[in-house]
VOGU-3710 file (C-alpha; in Angstrom, 3 decimals, decimal comma):
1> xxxxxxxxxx> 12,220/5,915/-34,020  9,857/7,928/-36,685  10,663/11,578/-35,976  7,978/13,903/-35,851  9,868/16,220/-38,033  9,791/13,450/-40,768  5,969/13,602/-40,971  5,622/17,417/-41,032  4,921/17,601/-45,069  1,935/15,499/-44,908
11> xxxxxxxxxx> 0,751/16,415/-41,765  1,724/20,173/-41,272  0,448/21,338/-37,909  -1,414/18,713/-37,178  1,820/16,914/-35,805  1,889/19,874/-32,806  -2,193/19,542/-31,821  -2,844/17,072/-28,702  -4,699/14,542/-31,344  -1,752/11,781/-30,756
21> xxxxxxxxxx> -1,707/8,982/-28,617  0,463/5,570/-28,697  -1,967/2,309/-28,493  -1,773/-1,173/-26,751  -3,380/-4,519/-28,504  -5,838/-5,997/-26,574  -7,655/-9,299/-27,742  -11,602/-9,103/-28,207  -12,928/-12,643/-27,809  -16,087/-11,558/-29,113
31> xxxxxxxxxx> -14,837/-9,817/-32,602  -11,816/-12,668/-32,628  -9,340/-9,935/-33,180  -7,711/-7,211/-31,170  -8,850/-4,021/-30,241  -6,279/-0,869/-30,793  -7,022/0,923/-27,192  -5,474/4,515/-26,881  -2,993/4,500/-24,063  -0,629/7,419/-22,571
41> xxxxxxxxxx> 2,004/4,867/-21,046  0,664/4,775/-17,929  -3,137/4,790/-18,561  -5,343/2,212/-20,240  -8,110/2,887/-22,121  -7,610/6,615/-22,378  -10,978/8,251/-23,575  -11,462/10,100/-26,669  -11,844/14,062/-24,925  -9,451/16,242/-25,908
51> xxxxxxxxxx> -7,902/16,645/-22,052  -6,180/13,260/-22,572  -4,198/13,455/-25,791  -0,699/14,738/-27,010  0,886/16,328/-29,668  3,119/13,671/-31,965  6,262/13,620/-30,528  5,367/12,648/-26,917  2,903/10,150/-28,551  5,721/9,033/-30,800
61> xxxxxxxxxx> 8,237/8,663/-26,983  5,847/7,043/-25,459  5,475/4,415/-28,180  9,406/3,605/-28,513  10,138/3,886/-24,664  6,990/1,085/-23,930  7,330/-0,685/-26,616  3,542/0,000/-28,265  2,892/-1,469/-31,850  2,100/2,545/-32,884
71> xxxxxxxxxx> 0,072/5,562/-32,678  -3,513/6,926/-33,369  -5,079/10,404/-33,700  -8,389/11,024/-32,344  -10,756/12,135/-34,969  -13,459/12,611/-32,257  -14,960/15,815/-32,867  -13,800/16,968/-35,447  -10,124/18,304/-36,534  -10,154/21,627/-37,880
81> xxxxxxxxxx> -7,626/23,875/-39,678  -8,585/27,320/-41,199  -11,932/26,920/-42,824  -11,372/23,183/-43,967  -12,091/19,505/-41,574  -9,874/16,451/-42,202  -11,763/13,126/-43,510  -9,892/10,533/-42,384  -10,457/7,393/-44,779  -9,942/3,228/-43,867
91> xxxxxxxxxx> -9,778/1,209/-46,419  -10,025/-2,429/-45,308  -8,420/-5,808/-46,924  -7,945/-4,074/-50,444  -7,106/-6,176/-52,972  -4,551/-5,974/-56,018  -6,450/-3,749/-58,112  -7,180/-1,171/-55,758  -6,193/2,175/-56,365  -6,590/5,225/-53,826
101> xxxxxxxxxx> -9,596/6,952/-55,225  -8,236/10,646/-54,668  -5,295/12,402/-55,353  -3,925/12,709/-51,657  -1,357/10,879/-49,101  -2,075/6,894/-48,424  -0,511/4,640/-46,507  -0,452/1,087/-45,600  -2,989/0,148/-42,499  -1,034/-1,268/-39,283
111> xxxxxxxxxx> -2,296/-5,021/-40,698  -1,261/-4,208/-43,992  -3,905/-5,550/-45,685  -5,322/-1,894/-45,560  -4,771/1,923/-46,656  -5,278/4,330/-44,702  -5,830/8,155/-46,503  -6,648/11,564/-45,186  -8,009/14,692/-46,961  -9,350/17,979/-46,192
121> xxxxxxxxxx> -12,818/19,332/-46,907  -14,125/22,360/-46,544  -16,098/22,604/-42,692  -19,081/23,778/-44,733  -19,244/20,976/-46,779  -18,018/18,151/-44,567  -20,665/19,731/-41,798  -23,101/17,928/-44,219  -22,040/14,282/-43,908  -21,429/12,083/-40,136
131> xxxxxxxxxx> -19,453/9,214/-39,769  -20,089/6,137/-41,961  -18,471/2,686/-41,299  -20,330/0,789/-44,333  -18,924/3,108/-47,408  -18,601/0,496/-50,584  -15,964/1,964/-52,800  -14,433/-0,911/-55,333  -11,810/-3,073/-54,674  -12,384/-3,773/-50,999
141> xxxxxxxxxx> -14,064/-5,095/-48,357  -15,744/-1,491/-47,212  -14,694/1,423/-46,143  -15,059/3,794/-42,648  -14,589/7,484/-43,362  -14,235/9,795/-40,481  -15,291/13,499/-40,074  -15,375/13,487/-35,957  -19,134/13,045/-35,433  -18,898/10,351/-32,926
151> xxxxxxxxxx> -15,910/9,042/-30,950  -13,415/7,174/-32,822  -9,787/7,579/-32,880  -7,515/6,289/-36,499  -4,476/5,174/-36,085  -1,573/6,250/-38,618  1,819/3,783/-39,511  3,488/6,991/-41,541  3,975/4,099/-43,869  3,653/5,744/-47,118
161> xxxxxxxxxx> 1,985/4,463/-50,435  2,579/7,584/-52,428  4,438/11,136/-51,638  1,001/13,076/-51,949  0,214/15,500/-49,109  -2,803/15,837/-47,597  -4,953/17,821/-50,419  -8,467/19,299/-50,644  -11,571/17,148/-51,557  -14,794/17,718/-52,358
171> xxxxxxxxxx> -18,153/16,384/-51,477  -18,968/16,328/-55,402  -15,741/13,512/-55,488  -17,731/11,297/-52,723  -21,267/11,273/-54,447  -21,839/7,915/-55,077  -19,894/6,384/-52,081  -23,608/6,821/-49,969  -22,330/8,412/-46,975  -24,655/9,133/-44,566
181> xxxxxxxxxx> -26,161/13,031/-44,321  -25,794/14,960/-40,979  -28,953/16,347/-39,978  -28,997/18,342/-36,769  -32,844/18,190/-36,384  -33,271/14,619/-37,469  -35,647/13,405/-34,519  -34,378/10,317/-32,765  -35,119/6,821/-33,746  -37,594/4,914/-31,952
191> xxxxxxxxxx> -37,012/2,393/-29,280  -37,602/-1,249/-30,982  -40,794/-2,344/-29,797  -39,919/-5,246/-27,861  -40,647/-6,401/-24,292  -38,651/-5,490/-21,679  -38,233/-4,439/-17,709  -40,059/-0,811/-16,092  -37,791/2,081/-16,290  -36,334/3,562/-13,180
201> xxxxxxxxxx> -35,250/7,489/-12,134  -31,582/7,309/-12,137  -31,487/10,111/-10,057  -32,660/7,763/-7,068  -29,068/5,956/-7,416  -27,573/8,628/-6,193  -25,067/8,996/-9,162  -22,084/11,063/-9,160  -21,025/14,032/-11,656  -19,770/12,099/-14,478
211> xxxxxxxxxx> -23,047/10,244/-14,311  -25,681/12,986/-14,115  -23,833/14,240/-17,413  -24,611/11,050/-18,761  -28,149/10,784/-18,341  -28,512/14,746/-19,003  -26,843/15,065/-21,903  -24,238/17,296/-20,710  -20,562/17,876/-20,032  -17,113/16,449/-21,493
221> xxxxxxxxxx> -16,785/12,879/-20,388  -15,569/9,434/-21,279  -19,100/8,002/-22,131  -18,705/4,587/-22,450  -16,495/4,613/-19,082  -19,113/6,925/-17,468  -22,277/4,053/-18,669  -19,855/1,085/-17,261  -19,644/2,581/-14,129  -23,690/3,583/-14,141
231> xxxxxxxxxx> -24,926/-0,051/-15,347  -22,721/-1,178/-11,917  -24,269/0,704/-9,932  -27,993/-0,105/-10,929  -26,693/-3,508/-10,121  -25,344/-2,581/-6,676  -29,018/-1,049/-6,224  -30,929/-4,256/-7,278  -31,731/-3,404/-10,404  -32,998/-6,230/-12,963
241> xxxxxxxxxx> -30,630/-6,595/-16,126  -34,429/-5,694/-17,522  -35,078/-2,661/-15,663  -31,624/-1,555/-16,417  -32,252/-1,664/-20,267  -35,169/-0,107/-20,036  -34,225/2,968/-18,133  -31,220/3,045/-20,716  -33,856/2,906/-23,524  -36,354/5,374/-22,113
251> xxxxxxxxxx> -33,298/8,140/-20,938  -32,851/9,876/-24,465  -28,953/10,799/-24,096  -28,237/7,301/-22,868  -30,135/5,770/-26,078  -28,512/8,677/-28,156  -24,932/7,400/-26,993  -25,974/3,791/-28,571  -27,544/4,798/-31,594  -23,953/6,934/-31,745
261> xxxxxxxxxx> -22,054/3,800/-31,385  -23,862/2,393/-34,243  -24,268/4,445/-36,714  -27,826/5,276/-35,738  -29,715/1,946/-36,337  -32,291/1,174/-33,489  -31,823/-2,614/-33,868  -27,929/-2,380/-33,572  -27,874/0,266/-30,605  -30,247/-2,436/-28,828
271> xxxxxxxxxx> -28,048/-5,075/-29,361  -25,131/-2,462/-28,185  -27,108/-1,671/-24,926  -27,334/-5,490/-24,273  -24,216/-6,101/-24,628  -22,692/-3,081/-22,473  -25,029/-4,893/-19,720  -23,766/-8,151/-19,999  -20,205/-6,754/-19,856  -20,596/-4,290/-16,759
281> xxxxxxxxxx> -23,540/-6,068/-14,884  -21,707/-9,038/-13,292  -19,249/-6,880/-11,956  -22,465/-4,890/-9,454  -23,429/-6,971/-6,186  -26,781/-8,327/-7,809  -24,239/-10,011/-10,638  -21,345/-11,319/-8,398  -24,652/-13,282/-6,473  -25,934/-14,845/-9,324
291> xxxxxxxxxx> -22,194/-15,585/-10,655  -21,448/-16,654/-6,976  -23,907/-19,040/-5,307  -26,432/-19,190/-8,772  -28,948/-16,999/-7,547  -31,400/-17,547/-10,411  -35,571/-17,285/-10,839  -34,951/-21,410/-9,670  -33,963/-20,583/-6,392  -36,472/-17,747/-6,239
301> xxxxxxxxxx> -36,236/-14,163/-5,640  -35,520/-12,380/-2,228  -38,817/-11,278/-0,492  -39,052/-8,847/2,251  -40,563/-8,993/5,361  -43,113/-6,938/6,143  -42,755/-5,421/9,365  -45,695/-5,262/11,902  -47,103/-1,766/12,444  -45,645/-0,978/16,143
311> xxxxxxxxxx> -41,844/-2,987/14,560  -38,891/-0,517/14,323  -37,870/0,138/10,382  -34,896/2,006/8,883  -36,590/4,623/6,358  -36,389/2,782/2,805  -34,645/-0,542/4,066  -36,630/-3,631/4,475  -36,164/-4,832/8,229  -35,408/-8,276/6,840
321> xxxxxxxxxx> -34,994/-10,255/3,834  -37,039/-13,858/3,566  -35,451/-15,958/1,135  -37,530/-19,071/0,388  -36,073/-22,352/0,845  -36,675/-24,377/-2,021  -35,858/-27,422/-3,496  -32,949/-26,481/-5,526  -31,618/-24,640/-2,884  -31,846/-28,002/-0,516
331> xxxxxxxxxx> -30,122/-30,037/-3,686  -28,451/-27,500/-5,893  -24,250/-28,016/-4,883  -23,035/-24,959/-3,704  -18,988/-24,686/-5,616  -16,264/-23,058/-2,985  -16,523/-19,973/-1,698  -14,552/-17,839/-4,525  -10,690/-17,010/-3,714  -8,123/-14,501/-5,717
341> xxxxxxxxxx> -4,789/-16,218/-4,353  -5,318/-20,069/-2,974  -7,742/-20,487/-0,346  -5,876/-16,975/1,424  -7,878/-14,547/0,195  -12,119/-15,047/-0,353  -13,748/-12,604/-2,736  -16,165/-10,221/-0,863  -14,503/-10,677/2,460  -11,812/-8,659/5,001
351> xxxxxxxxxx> -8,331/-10,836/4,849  -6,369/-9,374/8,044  -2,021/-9,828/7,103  -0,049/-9,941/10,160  3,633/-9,748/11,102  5,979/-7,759/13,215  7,088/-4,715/12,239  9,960/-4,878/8,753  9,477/-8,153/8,184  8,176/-8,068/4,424
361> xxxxxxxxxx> 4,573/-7,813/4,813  4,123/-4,426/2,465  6,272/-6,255/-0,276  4,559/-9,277/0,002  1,420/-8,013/0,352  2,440/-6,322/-3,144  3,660/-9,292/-4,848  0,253/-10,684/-4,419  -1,101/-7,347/-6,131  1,385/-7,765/-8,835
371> xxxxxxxxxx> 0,365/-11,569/-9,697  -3,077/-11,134/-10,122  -2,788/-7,740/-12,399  -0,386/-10,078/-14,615  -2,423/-12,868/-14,115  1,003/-15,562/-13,208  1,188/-17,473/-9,917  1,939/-15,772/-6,428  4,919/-18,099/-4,648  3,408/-20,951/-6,870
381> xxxxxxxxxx> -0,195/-20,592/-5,702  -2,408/-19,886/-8,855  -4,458/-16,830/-9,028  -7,621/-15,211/-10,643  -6,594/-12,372/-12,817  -8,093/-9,050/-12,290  -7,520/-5,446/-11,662  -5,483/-4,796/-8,365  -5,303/-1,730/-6,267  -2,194/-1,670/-3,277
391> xxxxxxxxxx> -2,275/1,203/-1,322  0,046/2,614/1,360  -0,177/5,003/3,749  3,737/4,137/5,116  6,077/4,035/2,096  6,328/6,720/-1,053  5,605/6,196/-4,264  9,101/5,833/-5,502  10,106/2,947/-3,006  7,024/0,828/-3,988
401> xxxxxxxxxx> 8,287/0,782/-7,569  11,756/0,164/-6,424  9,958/-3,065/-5,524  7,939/-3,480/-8,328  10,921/-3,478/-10,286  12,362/-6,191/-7,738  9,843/-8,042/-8,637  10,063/-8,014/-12,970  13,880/-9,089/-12,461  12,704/-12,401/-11,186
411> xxxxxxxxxx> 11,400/-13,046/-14,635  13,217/-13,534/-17,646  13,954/-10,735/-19,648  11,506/-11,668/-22,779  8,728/-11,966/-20,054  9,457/-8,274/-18,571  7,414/-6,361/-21,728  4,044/-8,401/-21,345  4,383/-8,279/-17,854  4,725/-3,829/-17,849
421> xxxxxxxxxx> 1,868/-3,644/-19,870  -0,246/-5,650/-17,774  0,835/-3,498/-14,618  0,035/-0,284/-16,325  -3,374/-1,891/-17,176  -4,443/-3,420/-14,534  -3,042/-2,244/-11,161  -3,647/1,273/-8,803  -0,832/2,707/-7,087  -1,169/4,722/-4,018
431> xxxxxxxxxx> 1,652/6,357/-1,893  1,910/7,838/1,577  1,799/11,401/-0,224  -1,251/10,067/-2,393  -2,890/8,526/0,704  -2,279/11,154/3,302  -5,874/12,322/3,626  -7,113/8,678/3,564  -8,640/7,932/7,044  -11,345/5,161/6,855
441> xxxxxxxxxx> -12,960/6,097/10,803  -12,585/8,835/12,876  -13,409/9,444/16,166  -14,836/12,622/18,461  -12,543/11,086/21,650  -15,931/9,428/22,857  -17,565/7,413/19,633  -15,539/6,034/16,409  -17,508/6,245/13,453  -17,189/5,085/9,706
451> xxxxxxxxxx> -16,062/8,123/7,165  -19,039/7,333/4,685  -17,539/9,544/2,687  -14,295/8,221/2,203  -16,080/4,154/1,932  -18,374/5,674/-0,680  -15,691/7,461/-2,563  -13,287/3,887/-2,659  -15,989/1,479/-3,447  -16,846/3,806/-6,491
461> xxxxxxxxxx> -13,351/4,716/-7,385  -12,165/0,780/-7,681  -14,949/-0,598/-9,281  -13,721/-3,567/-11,292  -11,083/-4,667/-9,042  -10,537/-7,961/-7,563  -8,061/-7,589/-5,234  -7,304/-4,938/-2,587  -4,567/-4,460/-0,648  -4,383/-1,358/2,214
471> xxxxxxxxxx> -1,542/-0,817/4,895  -1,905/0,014/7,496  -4,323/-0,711/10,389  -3,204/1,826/12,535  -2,546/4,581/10,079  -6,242/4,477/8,551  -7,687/4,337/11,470  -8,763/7,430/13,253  -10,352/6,201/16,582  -8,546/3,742/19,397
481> xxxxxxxxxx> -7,104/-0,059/18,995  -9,483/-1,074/21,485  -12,169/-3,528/20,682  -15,080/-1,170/20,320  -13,224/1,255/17,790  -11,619/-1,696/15,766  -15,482/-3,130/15,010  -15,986/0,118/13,631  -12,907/-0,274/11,361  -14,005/-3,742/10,278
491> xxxxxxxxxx> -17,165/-2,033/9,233  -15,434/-0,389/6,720  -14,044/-2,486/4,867  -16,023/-5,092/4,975  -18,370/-2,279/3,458  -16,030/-1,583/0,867  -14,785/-5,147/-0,206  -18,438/-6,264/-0,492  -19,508/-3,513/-2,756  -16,359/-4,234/-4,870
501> xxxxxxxxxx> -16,714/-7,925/-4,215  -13,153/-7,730/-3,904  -10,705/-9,558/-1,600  -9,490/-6,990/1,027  -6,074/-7,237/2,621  -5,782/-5,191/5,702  -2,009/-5,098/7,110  -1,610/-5,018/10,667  1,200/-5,479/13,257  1,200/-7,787/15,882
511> xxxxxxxxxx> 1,463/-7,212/19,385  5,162/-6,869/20,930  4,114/-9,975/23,040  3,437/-12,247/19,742  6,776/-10,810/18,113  8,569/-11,872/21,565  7,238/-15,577/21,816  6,673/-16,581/18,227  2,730/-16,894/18,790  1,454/-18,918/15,925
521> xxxxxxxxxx> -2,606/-18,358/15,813  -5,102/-16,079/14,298  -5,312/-12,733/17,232  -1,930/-11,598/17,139  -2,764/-8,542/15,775  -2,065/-5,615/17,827  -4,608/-3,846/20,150  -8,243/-5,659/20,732  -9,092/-9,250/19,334  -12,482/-8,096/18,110
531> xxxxxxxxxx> -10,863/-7,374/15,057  -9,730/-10,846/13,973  -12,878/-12,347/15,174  -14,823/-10,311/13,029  -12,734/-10,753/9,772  -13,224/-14,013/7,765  -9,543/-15,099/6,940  -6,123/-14,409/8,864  -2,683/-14,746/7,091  0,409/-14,584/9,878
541> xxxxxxxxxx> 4,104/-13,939/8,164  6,305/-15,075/10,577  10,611/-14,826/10,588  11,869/-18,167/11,644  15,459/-18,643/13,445  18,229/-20,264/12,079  17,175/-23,499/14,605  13,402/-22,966/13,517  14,523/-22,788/9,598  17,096/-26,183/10,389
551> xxxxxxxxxx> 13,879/-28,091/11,896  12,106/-27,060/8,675  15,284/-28,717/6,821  16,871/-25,364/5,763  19,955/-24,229/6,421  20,612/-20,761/6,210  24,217/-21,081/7,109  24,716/-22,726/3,914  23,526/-20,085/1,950  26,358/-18,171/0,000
561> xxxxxxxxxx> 24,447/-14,318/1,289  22,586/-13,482/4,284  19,043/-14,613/3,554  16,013/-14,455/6,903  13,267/-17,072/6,085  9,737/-16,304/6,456  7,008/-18,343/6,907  3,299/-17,699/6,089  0,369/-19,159/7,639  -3,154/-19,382/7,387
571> xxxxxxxxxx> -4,075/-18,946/10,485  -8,053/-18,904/10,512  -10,396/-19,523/7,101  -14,277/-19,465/7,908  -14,919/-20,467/4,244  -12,899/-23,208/3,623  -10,112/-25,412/4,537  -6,806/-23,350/5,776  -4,141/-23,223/3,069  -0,588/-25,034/4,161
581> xxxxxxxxxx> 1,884/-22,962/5,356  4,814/-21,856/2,779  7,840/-20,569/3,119  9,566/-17,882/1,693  13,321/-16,732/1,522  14,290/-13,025/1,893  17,899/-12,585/-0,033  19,407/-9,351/0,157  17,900/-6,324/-2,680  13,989/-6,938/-2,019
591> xxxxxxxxxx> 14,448/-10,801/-3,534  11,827/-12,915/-2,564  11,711/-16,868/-3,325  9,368/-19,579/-2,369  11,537/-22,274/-0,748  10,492/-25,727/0,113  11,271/-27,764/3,602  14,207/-29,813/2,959  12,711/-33,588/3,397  10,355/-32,733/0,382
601> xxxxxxxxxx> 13,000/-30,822/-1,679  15,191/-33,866/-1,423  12,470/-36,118/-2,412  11,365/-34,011/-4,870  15,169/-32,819/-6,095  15,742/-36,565/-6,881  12,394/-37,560/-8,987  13,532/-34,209/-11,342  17,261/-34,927/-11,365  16,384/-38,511/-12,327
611> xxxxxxxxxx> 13,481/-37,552/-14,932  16,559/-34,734/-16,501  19,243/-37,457/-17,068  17,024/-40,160/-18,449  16,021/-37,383/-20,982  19,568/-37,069/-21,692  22,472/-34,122/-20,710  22,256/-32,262/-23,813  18,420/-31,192/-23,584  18,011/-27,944/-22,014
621> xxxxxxxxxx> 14,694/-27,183/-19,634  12,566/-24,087/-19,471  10,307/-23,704/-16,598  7,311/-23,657/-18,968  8,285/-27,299/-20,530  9,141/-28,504/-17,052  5,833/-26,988/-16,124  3,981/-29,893/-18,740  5,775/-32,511/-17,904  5,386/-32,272/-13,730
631> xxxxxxxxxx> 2,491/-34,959/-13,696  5,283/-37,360/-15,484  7,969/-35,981/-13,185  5,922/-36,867/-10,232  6,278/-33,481/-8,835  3,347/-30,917/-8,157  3,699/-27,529/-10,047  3,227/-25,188/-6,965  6,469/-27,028/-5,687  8,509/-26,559/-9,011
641> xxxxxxxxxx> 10,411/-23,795/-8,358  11,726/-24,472/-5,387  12,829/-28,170/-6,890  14,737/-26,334/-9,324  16,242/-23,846/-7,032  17,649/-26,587/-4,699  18,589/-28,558/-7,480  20,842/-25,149/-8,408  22,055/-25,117/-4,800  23,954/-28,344/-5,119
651> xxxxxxxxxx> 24,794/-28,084/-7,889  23,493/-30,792/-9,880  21,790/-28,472/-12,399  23,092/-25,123/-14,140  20,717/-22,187/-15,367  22,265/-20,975/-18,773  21,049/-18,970/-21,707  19,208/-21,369/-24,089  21,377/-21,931/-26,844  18,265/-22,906/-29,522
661> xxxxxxxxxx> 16,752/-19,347/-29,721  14,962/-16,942/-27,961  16,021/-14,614/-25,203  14,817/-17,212/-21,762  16,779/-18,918/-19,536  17,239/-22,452/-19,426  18,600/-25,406/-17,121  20,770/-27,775/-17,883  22,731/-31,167/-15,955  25,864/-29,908/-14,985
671> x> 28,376/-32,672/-16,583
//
């Protein structure tokens, strides 16, 4: 690990100012190369104010404890030290004949087909140029040189080129490099003149801090976080992708921001508005319904209803929405309703989980969180990958990662890095202690009503996610389980998973009567029935006995530990056909494994044993190379797993440590 003692020469004091941060590789699709994204080790996408950033050393832990490629100092700003700025210089794909073009420290870019360099200038001087990405010194492709005008961040490899420090530079040595001159008064470029939708107030979205300061100009914030979050919520308003760009035009520090991100051509910032729309957009209710049924100008737009003069109306709210029935609409096929795991759990829609009280439905419930944050298959259903959110208002903090970490050993050991970064990325923790104020309804003693608050606050908070996952009923709910009060709760969430256009779990217990006589259907749940009626999908996790598991054709008395097996259902599905049931064994130190019933495994167990030893003893088997050849195999890849792990049980196959390379386990025919 690179001390930060070792870089004190260069860098002086600079190593002890919160400018540091380690960063995370993420793939751009667009730009065909990855993006270096500031990260604290627990955050993505940290922003560029000062609030979020660390001096060296923590920067330089949290990069060997995670395992990040390296660190990066945010230049955003400015850094300042005595009466002098530091230029920070990038040099990209130099070629043999470069030489740095100053006297001062260099070092090799994190590709190494770059240099990086840093000077200082005097603030007066420097105060005279802003950032330039399009510099044209010899011997390279071009070069970006940073004084902390907009926000950018620079990462450094400390690996040295020379053993310069960081020396003084003058604006006299940069003359014919063309950077561009900082002029406080310069007026603002002009909007292209080019077509597009009516502007809007923002102010009629009802936006929150963060996004006032955004279209005022004002404050410390995360801009391009802040605009995500705004262009959503034009789109949860019915905003046009039009209108939206035009308001974002015609609101100066919203056009400011773009011409900021780059480098103050009007042309470019247009193009950068556009894009920011077709990035945040589908994520806001208008784009999940053109994404989701193909709402387009063929099937034509909603029209309201007029109501007649002596008609009721809610102030501002059309009584009802006409949509025409067309032709396309009549012919057009309409795909399947949208799911995150299998046919369990629609997009948009409340999911009720049931079970009795212990059984496993928090950790499974998190398991499904867990797979689609790292985007891998949930008990050997695939799933879409997204941002998850699992919040619980029964167990701590410290016992849900107890089970996270359950969870990664399952995987082999060279899996376990990708897999952490994805889970810092992409999924929301919440604890009983971070969820003890969370109440979705409350109730006077006489009328339950929805915290709009507290919906408001969620459905902003986890924008972006896909998947939701809350425990439980009876905690965040503040009125009676009787059917009138649980209609309210329903409310809720259906409120908030159809702003998110998420798939909601809610996990309830069942009634002591359903736990008593192994009641198999969709109102188990505790209290009033209203509440499964209302909701679109039912899952039921159910603990089998040891006669129930031997009529499924698994015998738990064979096992070598104490394992309970579970079985889930899919109990009611208004959008589609109900998923099978699966099974699931529960081995002792939060182990969970999808098992299959023994007439299949057998059947299945035989096709793989017999594909392994025509293939010959010596080859060993990975799950992934199993995985391609299942169609050949003759067994489906959902049931793989549990093949192999019956296979294991009688021992006709051994997992080993491949012997050919690379840290993953293997199987092999035992001999």
């Amino acid at each position: 690990m690179i001390a930060a003692t070792e870089v004190v020469e260069p860098f002086g004091e600079l190593v002890n100012k919160p400018i540091w941060l380690a960063f995370v590789l993420e793939w751009n699709e667009e730009r065909k190369k990855f993006d270096k994204i500031p990260s604290n080790g627990y955050t993505p996408h940290v922003s560029t104010t000062a609030k979020s950033w660390l001096p060296l050393a923590q920067a330089l832990r949290i990069k060997e404890q995670d395992n990040y490629p390296g660190v990066t100092m945010n230049m955003t700003g400015g850094i300042h030290q005595g009466d002098d700025t530091l230029v920070g210089f990038d040099f990209d794909n130099v070629t043999e004949a470069f030489e740095p073009p100053f006297n001062s420290y260099a070092e090799r870019s994190p590709s190494g087909k770059g240099v990086r360099m840093f000077a200082w200038m005097s603030t007066e001087e420097a105060a005279t140029f802003c950032d330039t990405t399009d510099a044209r010194p010899p011997h390279c492709d071009h070069c970006e040189v940073y004084f902390g005008t907009s926000p950018r961040h620079l990462t450094v490899t400390f690996d040295r080129l020379n053993d310069k420090a960081i020396t003084r530079l003058s604006a006299a040595e940069l003359a014919s490099w063309n950077l561009k001159l900082f002029k406080a008064v310069t007026p603002m470029p002009a909007i292209p003149d080019i077509e597009v939708g009516e502007p809007f107030d923002w102010v009629s979205l009802d936006l929150n801090a963060d996004q006032r300061h955004l279209v005022e100009g004002t404050g410390d914030i995360d801009r391009s976080n802040v605009l995500y979050g705004l262009i959503i919520k034009a789109g949860n308003a019915d905003r046009s992708r039009n209108d939206t760009l035009a308001s974002m035009l015609h609101t100066d520090p919203v056009w400011a921001m773009c011409l900021d991100h780059r480098g103050g051509d009007p042309e470019r910032a247009m193009q950068y508005a556009r894009d920011q729309i077709d990035v945040a957009y589908p994520e806001s209710l208008a784009g999940k319904r053109e994404a989701l049924i193909g709402f387009n100008a063929g099937w034509g737009a909603p029209v309201a209803l007029q109501p007649t003069t002596d008609a009721p109306t809610i102030t501002g709210t059309p009584l009802l929405i006409e949509r025409p029935i067309t032709n396309a609409a009549l012919t057009t096929p309409i795909p399947p309703w949208p799911s995150v795991i299998g046919g369990y759990l629609p997009l948009g829609v409340v999911t009720e989980f049931d079970g009795a009280h212990g059984i496993g439905k928090s950790t499974i419930g998190l398991h499904m969180a867990l797979s689609v944050a790292c985007n891998v298959e949930c008990y050997g259903i695939a799933t879409q990958p997204g941002k998850a959110v699992f919040a619980s208002k029964e167990d701590p903090y410290e016992i849900i990662m107890q089970r996270i970490q359950a969870w990664l050993e399952g995987f082999d050991p060279g899996e376990r890095p990708a897999l952490q970064d994805k889970i810092r990325r992409n999924l929301m923790i919440y604890g009983c202690d971070e969820t003890e104020a969370l109440m979705l309804t409350s109730s006077d003693g006489r009328i339950c009503s929805i915290r709009e608050d507290i919906v408001e606050l969620l459905a902003e908070r986890w924008q972006g996610a896909v998947l939701v996952v809350l425990e439980t009923a009876s905690l965040l709910h503040g009125g009676d389980e009787l059917n009138e009060d649980l209609l309210v709760l329903v409310a809720a969430l259906k409120r908030i998973a159809s702003r998110l256009k998420a798939a909601l779990i809610l996990i309830r217990h069942i009634s002591k009567s359903a736990a008593r006589e192994g009641i198999e259907d969709s109102l188990v749940g505790r209290g009033g029935a209203s509440f499964s009626d209302a909701v679109r999908s039912v899952i039921l996790l159910k603990e089998l006995t040891a006669k129930e598991a031997a009529d499924e054709g698994i015998d738990l008395h064979k096992l070598e530990v104490k394992c309970t097996l579970l079985k889930m259902i899919h109990t009611k599905s208004n959008y589609g056909e109900k998923d099978d049931p699966i099974f699931i064994l529960r081995k002792p130190g939060l182990l969970f494994q999808r098992v299959e019933p023994r007439g299949k495994t057998i059947v299945n167990g035989e096709r793989l044993l017999l594909f392994m030893r025509k293939e010959g003893f010596a080859e060993e088997w990975s799950y992934s190379k199993l995985k391609g050849r299942c169609t050949e195999i003759a067994v489906s890849q959902s049931c793989l797993k549990g093949t192999l792990a019956h296979l294991e049980f009688e021992k006709k196959i051994k997992k080993a440590q491949s012997t050919k390379g690379g840290n993953h386990a293997v199987w092999v025919l035992n001999q």
